[in-house]
C-alpha positions in Angstrom: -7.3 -44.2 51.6 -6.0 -42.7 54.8 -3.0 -40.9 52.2 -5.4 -39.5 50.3 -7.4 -37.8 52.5 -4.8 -35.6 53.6 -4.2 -35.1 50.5 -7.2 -33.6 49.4 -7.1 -29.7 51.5 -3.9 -29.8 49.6 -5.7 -30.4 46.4 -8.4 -28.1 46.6 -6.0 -25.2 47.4 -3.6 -26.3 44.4 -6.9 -26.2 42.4 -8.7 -22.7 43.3 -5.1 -21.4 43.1 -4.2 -22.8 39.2 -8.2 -21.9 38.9 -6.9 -17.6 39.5 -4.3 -18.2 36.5 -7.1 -19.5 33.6 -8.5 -16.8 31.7 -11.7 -17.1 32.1 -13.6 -18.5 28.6 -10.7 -17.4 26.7 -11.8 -13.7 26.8 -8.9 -11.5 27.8 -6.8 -12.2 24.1 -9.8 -11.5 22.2 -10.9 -8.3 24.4 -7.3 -6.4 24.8 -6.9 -6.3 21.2 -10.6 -5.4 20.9 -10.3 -2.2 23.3 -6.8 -1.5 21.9 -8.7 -0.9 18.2 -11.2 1.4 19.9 -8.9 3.5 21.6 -6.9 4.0 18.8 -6.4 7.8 17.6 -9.9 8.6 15.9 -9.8 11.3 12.8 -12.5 12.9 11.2 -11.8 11.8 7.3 -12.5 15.2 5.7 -11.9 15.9 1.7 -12.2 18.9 0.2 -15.5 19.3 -1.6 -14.8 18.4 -5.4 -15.8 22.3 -7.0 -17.5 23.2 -10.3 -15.1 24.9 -12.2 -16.6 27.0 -15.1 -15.9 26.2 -18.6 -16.5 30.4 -20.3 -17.6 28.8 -24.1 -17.0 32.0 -26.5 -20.2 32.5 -28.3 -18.6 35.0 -30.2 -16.1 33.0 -31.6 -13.5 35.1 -29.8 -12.8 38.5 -29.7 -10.5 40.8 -31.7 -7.4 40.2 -29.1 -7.8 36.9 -29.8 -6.8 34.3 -32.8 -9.3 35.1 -35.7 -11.4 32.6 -37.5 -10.5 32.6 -41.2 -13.2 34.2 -43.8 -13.9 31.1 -45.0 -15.0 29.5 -41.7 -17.8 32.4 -40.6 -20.5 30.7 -42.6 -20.0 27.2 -40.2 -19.4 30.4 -37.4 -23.2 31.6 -38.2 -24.7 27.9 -38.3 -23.2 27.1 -34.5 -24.0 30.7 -33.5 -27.9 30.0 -32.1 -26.9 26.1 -31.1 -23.9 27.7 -28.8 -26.2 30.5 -27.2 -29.0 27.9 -26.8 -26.2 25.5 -24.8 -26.9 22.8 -27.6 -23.4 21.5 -27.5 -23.5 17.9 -28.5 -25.1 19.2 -31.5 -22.4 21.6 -32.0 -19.9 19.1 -31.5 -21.6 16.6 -34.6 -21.2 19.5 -37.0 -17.4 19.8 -36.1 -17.3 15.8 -36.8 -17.9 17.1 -40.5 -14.5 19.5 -40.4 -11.0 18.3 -40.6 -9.3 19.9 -37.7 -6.1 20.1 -39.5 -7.7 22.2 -41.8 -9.5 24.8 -39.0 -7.8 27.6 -38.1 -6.6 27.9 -34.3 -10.1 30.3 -33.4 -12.3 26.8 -34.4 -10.1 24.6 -32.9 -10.5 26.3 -29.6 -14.0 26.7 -29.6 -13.9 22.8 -31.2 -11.4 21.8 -27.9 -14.3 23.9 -25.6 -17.1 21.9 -26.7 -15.7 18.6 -26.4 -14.6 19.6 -22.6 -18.0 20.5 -21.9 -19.3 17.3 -23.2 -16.5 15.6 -21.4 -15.2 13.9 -24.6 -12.0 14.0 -23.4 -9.9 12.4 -26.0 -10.8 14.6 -28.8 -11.0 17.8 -26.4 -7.2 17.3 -25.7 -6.3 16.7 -29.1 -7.8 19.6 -30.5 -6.3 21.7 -27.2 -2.9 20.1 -27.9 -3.1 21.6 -31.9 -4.2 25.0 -31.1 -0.6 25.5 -29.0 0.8 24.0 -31.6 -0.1 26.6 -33.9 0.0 29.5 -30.6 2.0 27.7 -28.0 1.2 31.0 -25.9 -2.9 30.8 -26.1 -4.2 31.3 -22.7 -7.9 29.9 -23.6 -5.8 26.6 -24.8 -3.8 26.0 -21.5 -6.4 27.0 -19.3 -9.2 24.3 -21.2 -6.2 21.5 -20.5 -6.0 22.8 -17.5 -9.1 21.8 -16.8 -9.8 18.9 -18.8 -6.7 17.1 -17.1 -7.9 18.4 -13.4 -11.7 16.4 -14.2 -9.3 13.6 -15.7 -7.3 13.6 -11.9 -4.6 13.8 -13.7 -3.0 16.9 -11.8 0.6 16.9 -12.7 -0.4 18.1 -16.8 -3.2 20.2 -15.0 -0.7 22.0 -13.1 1.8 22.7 -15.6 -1.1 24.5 -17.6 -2.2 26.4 -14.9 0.9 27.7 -14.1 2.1 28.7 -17.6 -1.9 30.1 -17.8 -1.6 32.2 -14.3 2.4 32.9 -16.2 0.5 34.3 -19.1 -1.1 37.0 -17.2 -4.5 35.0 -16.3 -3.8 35.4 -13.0 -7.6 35.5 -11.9 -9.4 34.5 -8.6 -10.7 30.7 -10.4 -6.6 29.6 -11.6 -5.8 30.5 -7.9 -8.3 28.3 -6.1 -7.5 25.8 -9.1 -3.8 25.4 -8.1 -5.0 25.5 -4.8 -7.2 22.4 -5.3 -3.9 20.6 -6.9 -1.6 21.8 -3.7 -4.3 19.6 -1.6 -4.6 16.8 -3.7 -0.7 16.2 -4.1 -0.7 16.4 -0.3 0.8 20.2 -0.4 -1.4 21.8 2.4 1.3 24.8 2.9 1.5 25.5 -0.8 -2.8 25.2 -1.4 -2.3 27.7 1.7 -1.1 30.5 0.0 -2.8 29.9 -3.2 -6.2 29.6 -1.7 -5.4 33.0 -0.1 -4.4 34.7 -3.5 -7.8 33.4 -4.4 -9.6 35.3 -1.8 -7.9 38.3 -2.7 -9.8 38.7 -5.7 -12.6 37.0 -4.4 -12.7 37.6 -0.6 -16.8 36.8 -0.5 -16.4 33.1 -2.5 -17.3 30.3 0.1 -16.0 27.9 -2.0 -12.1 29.1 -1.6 -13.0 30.2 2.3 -13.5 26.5 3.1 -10.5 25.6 0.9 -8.4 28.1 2.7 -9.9 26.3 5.8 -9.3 22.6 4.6 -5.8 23.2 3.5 -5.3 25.2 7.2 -5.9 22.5 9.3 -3.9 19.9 7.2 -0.9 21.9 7.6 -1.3 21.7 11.0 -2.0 25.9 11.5 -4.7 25.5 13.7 -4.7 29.2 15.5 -5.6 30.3 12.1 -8.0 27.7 11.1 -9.6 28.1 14.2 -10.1 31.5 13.7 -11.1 31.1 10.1 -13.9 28.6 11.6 -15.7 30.7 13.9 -16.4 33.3 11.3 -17.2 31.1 8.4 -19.5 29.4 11.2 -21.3 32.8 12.2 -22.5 33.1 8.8 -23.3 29.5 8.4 -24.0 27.4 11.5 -25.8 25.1 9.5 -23.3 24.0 7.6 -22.5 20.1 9.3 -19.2 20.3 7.2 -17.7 22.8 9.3 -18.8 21.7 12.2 -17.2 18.5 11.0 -14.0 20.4 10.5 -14.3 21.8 14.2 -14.1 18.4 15.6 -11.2 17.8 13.5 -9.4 20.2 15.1 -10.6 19.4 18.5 -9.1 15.9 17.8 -5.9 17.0 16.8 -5.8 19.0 19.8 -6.7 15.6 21.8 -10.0 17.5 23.0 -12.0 14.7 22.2 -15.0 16.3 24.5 -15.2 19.8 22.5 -14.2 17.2 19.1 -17.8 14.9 20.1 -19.8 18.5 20.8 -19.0 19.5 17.4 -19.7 15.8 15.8 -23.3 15.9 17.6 -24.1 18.8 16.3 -23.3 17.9 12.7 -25.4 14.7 13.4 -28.3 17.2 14.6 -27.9 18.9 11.3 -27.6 15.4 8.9 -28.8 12.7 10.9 -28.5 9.8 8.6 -25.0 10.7 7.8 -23.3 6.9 8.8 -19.6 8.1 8.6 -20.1 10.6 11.2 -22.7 8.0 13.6 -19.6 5.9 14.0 -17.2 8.6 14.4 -19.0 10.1 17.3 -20.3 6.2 18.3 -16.3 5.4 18.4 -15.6 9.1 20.5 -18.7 8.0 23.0 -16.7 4.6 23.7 -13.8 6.5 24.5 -15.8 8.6 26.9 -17.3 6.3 28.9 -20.9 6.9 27.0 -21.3 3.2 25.8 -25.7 3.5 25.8 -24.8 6.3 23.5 -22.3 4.8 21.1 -24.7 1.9 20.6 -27.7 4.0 19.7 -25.8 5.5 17.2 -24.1 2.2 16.1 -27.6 0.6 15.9 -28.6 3.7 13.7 -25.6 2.9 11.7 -26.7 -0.6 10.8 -30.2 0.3 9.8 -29.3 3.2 7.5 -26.2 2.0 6.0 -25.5 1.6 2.0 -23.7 -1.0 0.3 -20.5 0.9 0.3 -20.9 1.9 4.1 -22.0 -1.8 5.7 -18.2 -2.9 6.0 -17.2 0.3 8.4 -20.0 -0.2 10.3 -19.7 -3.8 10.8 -16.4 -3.1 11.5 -17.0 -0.7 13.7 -19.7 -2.9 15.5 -17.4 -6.0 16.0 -14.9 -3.7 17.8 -17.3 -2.2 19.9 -18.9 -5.6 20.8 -15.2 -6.3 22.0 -15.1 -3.7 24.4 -18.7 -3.8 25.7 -17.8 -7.8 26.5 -14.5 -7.2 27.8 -16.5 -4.4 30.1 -19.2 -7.4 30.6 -21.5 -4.6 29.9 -23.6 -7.2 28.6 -27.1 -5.7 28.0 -25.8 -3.7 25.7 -23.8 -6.1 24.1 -26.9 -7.9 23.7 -28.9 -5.2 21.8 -25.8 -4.8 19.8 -25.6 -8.6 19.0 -29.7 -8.2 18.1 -29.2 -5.2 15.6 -26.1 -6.9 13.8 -26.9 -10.2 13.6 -28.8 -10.3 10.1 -25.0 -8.9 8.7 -23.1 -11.5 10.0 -23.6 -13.5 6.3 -21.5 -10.6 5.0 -18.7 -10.3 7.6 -15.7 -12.3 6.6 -15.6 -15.9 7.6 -13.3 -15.2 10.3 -15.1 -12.2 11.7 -18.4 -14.2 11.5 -16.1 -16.5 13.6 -15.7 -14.0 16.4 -19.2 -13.0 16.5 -20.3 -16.4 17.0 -17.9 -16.1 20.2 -19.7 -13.0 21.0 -22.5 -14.7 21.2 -21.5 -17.6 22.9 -20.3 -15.5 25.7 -23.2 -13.4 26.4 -25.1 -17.1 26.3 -23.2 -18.0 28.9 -24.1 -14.9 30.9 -27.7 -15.8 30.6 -26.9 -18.7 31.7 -28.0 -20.6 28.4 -24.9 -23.4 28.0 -26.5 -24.7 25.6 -26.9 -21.9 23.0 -23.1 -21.1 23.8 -21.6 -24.4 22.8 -23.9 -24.4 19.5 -22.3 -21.3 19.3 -18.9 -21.9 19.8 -19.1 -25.0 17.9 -20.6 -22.9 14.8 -17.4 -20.3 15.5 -14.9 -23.9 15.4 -16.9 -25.5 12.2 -16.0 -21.4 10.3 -12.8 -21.4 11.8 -10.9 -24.6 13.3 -8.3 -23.2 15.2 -10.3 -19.9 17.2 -8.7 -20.4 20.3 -10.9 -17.9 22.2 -13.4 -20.5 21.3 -11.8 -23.7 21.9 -11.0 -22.2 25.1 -14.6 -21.2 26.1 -16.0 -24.9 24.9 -13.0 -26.5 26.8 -14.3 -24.5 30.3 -18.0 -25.2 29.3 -17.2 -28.9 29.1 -15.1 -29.2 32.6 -17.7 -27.0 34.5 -20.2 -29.9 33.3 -17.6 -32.2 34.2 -16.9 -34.0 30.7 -13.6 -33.8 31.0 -12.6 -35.9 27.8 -14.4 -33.1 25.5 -12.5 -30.7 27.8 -8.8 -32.4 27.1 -9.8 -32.3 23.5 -10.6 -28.7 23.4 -7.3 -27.5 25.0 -5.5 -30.1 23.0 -6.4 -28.8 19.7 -5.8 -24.8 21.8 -1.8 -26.0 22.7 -1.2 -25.9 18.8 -2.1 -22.2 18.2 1.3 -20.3 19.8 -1.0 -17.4 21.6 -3.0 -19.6 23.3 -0.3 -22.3 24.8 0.2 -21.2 28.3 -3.6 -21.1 28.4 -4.2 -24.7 27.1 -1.7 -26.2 29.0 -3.1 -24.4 32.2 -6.4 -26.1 31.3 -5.1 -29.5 30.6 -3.1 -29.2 33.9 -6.8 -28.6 35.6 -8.6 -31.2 33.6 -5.6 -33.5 35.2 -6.1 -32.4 38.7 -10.0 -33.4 38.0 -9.2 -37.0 36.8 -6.9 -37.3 39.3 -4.0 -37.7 37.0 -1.3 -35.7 38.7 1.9 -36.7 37.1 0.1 -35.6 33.7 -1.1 -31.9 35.5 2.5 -31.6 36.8 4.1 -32.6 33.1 1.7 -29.3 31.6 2.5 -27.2 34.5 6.5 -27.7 34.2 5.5 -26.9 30.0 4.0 -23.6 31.2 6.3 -22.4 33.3 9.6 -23.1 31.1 7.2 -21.5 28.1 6.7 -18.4 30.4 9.6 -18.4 33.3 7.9 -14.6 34.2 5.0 -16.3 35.7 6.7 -17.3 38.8 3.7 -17.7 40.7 3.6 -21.3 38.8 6.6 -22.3 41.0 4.1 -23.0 44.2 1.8 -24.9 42.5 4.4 -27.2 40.5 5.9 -27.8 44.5 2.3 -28.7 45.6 1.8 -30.9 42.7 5.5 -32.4 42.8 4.6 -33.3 46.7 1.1 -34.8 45.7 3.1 -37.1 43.2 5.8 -38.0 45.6 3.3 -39.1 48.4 1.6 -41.0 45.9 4.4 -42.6 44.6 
């Protein structure tokens, strides 16, 4: 007995010093890599608006510089004449059903291949393209119609060689410009759509449409003196536009001026204040600034607006953000975060609704509700067995209420996941030195320290325990 208590000073100290090791619940893996996602580089995801590019249908059945119909086709040409003016083109296009397009002459195909396009029967629109420059392999009409059927198709590589052989052909016009211009961007081209977009405002200096293309392409090439300068005049004339304010906080980011880049967000939230994409953008920039109360408003906006297609960035979003406000232990808002998201959580996947359930259990625990944090955890562990954040939060639950044999289990089943051994065999070393058992603390200990031999602080505390077992030996 006498042994013993001189044993115990000893004991405490070993204790409160192995205590300073544990992470505390399990937090600190779940929260670094939490915080690390939120601070990653943020980008406002900007495409260029898709634009209406006119189909001109000849009503006239072309003109005198153009390929003729035959004499025999003008009495079909007067029947289509008052459906074509009236835009009744799906009519037009069931007459031409009747006529063998072999048979047409080159002028009826091309007004045949025009009213398909505009109908968007594609098929039969390129078919009858592909025999008019068969018969007139040079027929602007016929490669600038391809042109455009393959550009709605996305199919840019055939819309580009048509463009080129129409702009080739002396149609070299403001609307093929901006339309090679549009294929530059989308084959990731930004220097190329450059110059295009500026041919484009050559002819048509006044068109916004090919301004904010000129801008677009800009600021993906990385020019952002010029974009910049572009910008504030396009935004003089239209400072309700949210998309260019959009477009200045893209270049604010890529400048890493993430103040002036959440101005310019804000404002294009003031403008289109539903708009979810940009509430988690600026939530995300708010985070990064230290404006938390901020970045859950928005978030909490987020997840009452959101559509279908927009609930898995937000939720996203929101389970990074309760990360960082519970590795901040800013836990009031983590609570109104965990209140707004909770009726999602059906639609996170399982291992995400996992991690909530962790979430939750931790801010239990900070309310001091143990209860509700090992229903909790143990809804996280049923989801997903081997969570160690929560096997490690149970296993501290259970020692701080002193049942230590639902504590071993816990870091028993934690030693077999690799990122959380030096934490479960910490814990079992503690739930030894509780029961007393301190040949089995010192046997975990010894596994820590040859597992991790950077953590010499370990070294004074296997001594202690090494002089604990001696003396009772």
């Amino acid at each position: 007995m006498n042994a013993i208590k001189t044993l115990k000073p000893l004991t405490r100290a070993f204790i409160t010093s192995l205590m300073c090791s544990l992470p505390l619940l399990g937090v600190s893996s779940v929260h670094a890599t939490a915080a690390s996602d939120t601070n990653a580089p943020l980008k406002v995801t900007l495409t260029p608006s898709d634009p209406t590019w006119q189909l001109a249908i000849n009503n006239k059945l072309l003109g005198p510089t153009e390929v003729l119909i035959e004499p025999t086709e003008r009495g079909f040409a007067r029947q289509v004449q008052p459906l074509l003016q009236a835009g009744n083109y799906s009519e037009v296009a069931a007459l031409f059903k009747n006529r063998d397009m072999n048979q047409d002459s080159t002028a009826l195909n091309l007004l045949r291949a025009q009213v398909l396009l505009s109908i968007k029967d594609f098929d039969k629109a390129e078919a009858a393209y592909l025999a008019c420059l068969k018969a007139s392999p040079s027929l602007i009409q016929a490669h600038q119609g391809l042109s455009l059927l393959y550009m709605q198709q996305a199919n840019y590589n055939k819309a580009q060689t048509h463009l080129v052989r129409t702009i080739e052909l002396g149609q070299a016009d403001a609307q093929s410009y901006a339309q090679l211009a549009y294929i530059h961007v989308q084959h990731n081209q930004p220097w190329s759509a450059v110059a295009a977009y500026r041919q484009a405002l050559m002819l048509a200096p006044e068109t916004s449409q090919y301004q904010q293309g000129l801008l677009f392409a800009l600021i993906e090439s990385g020019d952002l003196n010029q974009a910049n300068a572009l910008l504030k005049e396009l935004l003089n004339k239209n400072p309700d536009n949210a998309e260019l304010w959009l477009q200045r906080a893209q270049i604010a980011l890529q400048l890493e001026q993430n103040k002036n880049a959440l101005a310019a967000i804000e404002v294009a939230l003031k403008l289109n204040p539903k708009d979810t994409s940009n509430q988690l953008l600026a939530a995300q920039l708010h985070l990064s600034q230290g404006s938390s109360e901020r970045a859950v408003t928005l978030l909490k906006q987020g997840l009452k607006h959101a559509g279908k297609k927009q609930q898995t960035a937000v939720i996203n979003t929101t389970m990074q953000t309760l990360g960082w406000l519970v590795s901040q232990q800013q836990w009031g808002l983590a609570k109104e975060l965990i209140h707004s998201a909770k009726r999602f959580t059906k639609q996170l996947p399982r291992d995400e609704q996992a991690q909530f359930s962790v979430y939750n259990a931790q801010l239990a625990i900070q309310q001091g509700n143990t209860n509700g944090a090992i229903k909790s955890l143990n809804s996280a562990l049923k989801i997903n067995p081997n969570l160690g954040d929560a096997l490690l939060s149970l296993a501290s639950i259970y020692r701080n209420k002193n049942q230590l044999t639902q504590a071993k289990l816990m870091y028993v089943r934690a030693q077999a996941l690799p990122d959380y051994q030096l934490s479960a065999w910490l814990g079992l070393s503690q739930v030894a030195i509780d029961s007393k058992d301190y040949p089995d603390a010192l046997k975990h200990l010894k596994k820590a320290l040859q597992a991790n031999p950077q953590r010499q602080d370990l070294i004074t505390n296997i001594r202690a325990l090494e002089n604990i077992v001696r003396q009772e030996g």
